[in-house]
C-alpha positions as CSV (number, residue, x, y, z in Angstrom):
1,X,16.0,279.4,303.1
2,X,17.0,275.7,303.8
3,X,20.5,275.6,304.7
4,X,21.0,272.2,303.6
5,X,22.4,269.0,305.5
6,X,24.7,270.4,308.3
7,X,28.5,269.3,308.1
8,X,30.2,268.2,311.2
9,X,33.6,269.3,311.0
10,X,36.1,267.4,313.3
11,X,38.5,269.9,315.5
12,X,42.0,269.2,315.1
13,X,42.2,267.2,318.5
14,X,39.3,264.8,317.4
15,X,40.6,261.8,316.9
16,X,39.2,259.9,312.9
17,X,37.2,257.3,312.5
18,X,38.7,255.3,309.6
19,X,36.2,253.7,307.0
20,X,35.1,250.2,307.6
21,X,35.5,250.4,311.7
22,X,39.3,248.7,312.1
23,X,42.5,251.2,312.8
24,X,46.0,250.8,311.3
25,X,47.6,248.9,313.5
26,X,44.3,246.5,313.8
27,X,45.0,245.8,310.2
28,X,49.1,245.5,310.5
29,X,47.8,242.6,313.2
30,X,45.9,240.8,311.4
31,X,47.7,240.8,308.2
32,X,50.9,240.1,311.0
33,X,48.6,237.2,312.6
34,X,48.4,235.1,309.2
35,X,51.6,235.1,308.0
36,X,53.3,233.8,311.5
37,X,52.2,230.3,311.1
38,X,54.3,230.3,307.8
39,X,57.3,232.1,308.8
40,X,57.2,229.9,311.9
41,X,56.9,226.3,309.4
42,X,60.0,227.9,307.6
43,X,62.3,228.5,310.2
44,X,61.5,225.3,311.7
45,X,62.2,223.2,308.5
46,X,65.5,225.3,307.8
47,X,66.2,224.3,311.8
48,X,65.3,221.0,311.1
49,X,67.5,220.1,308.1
50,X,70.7,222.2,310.2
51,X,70.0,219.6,312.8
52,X,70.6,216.7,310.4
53,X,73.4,218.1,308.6
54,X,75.5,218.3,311.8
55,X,74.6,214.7,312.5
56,X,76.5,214.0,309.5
57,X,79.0,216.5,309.5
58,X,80.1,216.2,312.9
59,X,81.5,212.5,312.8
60,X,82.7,212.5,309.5
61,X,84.3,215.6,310.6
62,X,85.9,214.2,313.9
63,X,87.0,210.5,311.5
64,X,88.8,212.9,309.2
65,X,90.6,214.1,312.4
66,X,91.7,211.3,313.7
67,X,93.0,210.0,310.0
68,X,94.9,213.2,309.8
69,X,96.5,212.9,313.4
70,X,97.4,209.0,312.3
71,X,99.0,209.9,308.8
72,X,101.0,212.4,309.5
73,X,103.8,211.1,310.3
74,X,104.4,209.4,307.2
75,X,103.2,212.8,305.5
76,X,105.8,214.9,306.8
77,X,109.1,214.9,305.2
78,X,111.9,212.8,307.7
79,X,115.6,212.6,307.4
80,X,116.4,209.2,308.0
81,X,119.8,210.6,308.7
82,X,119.3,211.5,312.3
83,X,116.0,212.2,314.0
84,X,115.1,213.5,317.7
85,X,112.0,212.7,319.1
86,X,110.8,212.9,322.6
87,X,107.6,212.5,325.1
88,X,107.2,215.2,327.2
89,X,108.6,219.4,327.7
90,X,109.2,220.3,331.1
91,X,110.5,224.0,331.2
92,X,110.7,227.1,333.4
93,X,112.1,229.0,330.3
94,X,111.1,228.5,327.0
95,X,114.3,229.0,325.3
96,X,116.5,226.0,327.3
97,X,113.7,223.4,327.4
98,X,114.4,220.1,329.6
99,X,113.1,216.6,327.8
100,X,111.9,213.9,329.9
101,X,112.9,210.7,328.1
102,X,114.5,212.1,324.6
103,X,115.2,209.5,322.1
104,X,117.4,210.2,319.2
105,X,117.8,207.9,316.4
106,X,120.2,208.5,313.4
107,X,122.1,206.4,311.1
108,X,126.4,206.3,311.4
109,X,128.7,206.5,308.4
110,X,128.0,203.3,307.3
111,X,124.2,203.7,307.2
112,X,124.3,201.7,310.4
113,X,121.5,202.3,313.2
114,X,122.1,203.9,316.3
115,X,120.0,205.2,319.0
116,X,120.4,207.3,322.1
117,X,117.8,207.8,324.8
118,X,117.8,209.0,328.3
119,X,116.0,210.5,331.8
120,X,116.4,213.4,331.0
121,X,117.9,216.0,328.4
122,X,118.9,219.6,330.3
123,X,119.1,222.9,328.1
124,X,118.2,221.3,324.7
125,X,117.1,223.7,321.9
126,X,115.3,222.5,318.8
127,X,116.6,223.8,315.9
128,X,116.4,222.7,312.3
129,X,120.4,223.4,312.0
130,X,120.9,221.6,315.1
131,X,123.4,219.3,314.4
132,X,125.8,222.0,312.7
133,X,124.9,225.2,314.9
134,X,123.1,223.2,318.2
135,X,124.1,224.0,321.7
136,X,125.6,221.0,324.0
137,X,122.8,218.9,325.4
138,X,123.5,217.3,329.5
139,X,122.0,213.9,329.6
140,X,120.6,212.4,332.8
141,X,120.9,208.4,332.6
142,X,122.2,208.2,329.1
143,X,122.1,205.0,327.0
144,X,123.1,204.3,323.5
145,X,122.4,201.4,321.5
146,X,124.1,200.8,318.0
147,X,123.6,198.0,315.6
148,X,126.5,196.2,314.3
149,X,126.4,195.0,310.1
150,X,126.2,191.5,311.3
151,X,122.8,191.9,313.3
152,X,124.2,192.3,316.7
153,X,124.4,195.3,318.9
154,X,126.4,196.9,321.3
155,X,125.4,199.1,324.4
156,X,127.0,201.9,326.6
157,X,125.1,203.5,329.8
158,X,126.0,205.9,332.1
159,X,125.4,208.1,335.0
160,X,125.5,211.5,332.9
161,X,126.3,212.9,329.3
162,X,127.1,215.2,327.3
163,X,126.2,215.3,323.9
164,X,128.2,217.7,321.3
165,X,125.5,218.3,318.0
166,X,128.5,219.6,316.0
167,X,131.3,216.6,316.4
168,X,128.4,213.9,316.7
169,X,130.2,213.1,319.8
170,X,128.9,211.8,323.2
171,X,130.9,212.2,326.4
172,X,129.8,209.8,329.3
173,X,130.7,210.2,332.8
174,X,130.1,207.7,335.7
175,X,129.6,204.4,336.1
176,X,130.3,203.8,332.0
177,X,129.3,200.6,331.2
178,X,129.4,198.6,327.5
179,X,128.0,195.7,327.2
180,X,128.4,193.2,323.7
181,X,126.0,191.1,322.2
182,X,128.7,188.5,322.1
183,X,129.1,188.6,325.8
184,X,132.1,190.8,327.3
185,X,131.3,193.9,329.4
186,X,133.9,196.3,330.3
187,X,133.2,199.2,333.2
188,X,134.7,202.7,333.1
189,X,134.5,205.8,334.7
190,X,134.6,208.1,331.5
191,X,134.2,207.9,327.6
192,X,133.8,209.5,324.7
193,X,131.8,207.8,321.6
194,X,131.9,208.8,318.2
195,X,128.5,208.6,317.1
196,X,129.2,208.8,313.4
197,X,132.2,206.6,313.2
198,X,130.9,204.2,315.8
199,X,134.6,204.7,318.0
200,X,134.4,205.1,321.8
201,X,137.3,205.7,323.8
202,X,138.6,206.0,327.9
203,X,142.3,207.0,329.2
204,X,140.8,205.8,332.5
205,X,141.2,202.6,334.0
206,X,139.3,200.1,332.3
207,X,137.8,196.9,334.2
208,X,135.9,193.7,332.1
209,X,134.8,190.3,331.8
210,X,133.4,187.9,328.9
211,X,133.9,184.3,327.7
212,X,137.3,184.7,327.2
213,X,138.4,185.5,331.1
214,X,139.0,188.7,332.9
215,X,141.1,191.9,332.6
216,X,142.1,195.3,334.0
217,X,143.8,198.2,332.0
218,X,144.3,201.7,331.8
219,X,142.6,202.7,328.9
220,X,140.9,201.5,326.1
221,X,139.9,202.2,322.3
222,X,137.1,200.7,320.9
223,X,137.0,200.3,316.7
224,X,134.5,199.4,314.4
225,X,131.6,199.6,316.7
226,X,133.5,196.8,319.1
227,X,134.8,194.4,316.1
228,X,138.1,195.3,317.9
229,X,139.2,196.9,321.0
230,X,142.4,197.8,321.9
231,X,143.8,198.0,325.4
232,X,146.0,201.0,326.8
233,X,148.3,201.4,329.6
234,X,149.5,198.4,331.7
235,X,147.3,195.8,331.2
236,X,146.3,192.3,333.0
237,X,144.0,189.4,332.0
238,X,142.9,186.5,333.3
239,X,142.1,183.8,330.9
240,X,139.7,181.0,331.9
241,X,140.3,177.5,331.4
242,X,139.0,176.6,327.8
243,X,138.3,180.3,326.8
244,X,138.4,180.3,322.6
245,X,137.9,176.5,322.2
246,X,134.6,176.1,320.7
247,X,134.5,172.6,322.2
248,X,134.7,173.7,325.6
């Protein structure tokens, strides 16, 4: 009897042949092998227009930046009232901050200009409330400058301050010095100046000079932002020959 064709059966640890002579993963290759050149095209075009974006982006970016940093202080709200402004912090503690060269600039009760700057400012503490609820500042080499109606100006300096938020009031001590736009000086060792209603005034002895002559006092009391000034205490002057004739 003829058996037939005889069947070669594989064992289980044969390993297949698949049909057509290439494996799996052969196939997962190839197919991987013509797709890359396409992927890879992508991603570089994608890189490409990234790349020239951010050429674009970047300086209008960084312009935008610096227009911002120019405008803003006439963005932000001011109070032309009083202001504080200063150029550099210089603290051990955070919460009493010394201010090398503060500035403050306000107007008095006549909408007049005045300004105040020094050295240094010890212990100050920026608050929005600060000139109702504001702790004394010390001032190192105060000077304040304040603008009379008619244009001219008028200037006290001294060795140390101490300026009061609440009463608007600035105490000078040492070596106090005014000095007049219309030529007098006068030299003190202590005054207090009323920021607000542009008064400054010394109970000690009082020494000066101007056009008109010299004098010596003991005390004085300076009105209306130096329109007048009243002398205190016993008080001597020396007028100079012609002082007052607008001839001489």
């Amino acid at each position: 009897m003829d058996a037939g064709p005889v069947r070669k059966i594989a064992s289980a640890g044969a390993a297949a042949v698949p049909v057509g002579g290439r494996s799996r993963d052969e196939r997962r290759r190839s197919v991987g092998a013509q797709f890359a050149p396409r992927v890879a095209r992508r991603l570089s075009v994608g890189y490409s227009r990234f790349v020239g974006a951010m050429k674009i982006l970047l300086p209008v970016g960084a312009l935008a930046l610096v227009a911002i940093v120019a405008a803003w202080p006439y963005i932000q709200p001011s109070d032309s009232r009083f202001r504080i402004g200063f150029a550099t912090l210089v603290s051990s503690e955070a919460q009493s901050p010394n201010i090398i060269n503060p500035r403050l600039v306000g107007t008095d009760s006549s909408d007049q200009p005045f300004s105040i700057t020094a050295d240094m400012a010890k212990n100050f503490q920026l608050r929005e409330d600060f000139w109702q609820n504001g702790a004394p500042v010390e001032l190192e080499m105060p000077k304040a400058d304040v603008t009379l109606e008619d244009g001219t100006w008028l200037v006290l300096t001294a060795n140390s301050g101490l300026l009061i938020p609440q009463t608007k009031t600035l105490d000078l001590l040492g070596k106090v010095n005014l000095f007049h736009d219309s030529g007098y000086e006068l030299h003190t060792e202590k005054a207090t100046v009323d920021l607000k209603a542009g008064v400054a005034e010394s109970n000690d002895p009082v020494e000066g000079q101007g056009p008109f002559g010299h004098l010596k006092a003991e005390g004085m009391r300076l009105l209306d932002k130096g329109k007048t000034i009243l002398f205190t205490g016993k008080a001597q002057v020396t007028l100079y020959p012609g002082a007052g004739n607008p001839e001489s």
